[in-house]
C-alpha positions in Angstrom: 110.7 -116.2 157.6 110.2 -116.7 154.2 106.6 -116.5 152.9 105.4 -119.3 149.9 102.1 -119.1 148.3 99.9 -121.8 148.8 99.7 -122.4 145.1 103.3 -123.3 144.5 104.6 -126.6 145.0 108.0 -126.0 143.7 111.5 -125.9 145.7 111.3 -122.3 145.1 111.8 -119.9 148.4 110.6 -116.4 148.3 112.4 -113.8 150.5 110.8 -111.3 152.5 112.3 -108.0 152.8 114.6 -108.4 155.3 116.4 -111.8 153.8 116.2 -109.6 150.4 118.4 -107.3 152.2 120.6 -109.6 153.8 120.8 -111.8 150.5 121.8 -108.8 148.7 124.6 -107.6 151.3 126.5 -110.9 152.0 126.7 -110.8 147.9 128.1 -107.4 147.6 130.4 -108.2 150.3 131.3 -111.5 148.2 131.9 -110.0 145.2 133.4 -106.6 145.8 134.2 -106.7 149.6 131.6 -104.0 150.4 128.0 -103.9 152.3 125.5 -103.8 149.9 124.2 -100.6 151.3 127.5 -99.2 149.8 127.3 -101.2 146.3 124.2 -98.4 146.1 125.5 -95.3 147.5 128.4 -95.7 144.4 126.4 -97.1 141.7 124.3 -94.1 142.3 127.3 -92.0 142.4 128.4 -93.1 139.0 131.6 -94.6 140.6 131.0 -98.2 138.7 130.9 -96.5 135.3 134.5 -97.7 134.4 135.7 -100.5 135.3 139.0 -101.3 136.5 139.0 -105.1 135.4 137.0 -107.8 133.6 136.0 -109.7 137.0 135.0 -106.1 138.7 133.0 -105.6 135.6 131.1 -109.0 136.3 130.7 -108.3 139.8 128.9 -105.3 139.3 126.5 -106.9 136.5 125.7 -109.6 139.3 124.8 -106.9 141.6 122.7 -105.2 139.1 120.9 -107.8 138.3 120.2 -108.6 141.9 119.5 -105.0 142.9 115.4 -105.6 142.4 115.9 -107.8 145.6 116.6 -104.3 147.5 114.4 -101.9 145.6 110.9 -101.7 144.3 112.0 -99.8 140.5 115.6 -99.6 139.8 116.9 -96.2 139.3 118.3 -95.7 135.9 122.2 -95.2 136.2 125.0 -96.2 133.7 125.4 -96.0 130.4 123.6 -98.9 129.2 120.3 -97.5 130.3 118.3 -94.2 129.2 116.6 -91.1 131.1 113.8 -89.9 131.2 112.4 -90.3 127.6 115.7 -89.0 125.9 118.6 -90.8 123.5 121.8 -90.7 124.2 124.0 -89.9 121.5 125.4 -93.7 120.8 122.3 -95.0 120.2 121.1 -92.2 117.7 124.8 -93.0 115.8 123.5 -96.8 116.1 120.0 -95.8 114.5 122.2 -93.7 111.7 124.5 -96.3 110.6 121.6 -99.1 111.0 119.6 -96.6 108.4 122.7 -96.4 106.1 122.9 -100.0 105.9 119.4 -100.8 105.0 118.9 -101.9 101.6 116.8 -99.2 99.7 113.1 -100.5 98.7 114.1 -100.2 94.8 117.2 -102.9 95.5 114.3 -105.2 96.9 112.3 -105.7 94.2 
């Protein structure tokens, strides 16, 4: 049953856990052919690191992106994302060359 605030008067239908999960699982099996509760296990796992195509790639994103549906805080896996306070290494190469680029303050004035 899905639960709407009396102070919305949109078309807009909020899920309660269970249609969360469900939601979530008939689009993993959608996209990828796999329950949702398995999209998890190898995500976790690191298994969706590399991808083998450009559709896989946006299957996953859409999974991603949908993951909050399933889990109160995202867990922090992939390489787009950082742990636990530290850098990786491409984004202190980013923060090098961005530093190499920047005009000097004498060439502004």
């Amino acid at each position: 049953m899905a639960i709407v605030p009396k102070h919305v008067s949109s078309d807009i239908r909020f899920l309660n856990d269970d249609e969360a999960r469900q939601q979530f699982d008939r689009q993993a099996r959608r996209l990828l052919g796999i329950s949702g509760e398995e999209f998890l296990r190898r995500y976790d796992a690191g298994e969706f690191e590399a991808f083998q195509d450009d559709d896989q790639q946006d299957a996953v994103m859409k999974l991603v992106m949908l993951t909050d549906l399933v889990r109160r805080t995202p867990r922090p896996v992939g390489p787009l994302t950082r742990r636990s306070g530290t850098s990786s290494g491409r984004s202190k190469q980013l923060s090098a060359a961005s530093r190499a680029r920047a005009p000097s303050p004498e060439a502004l004035d």
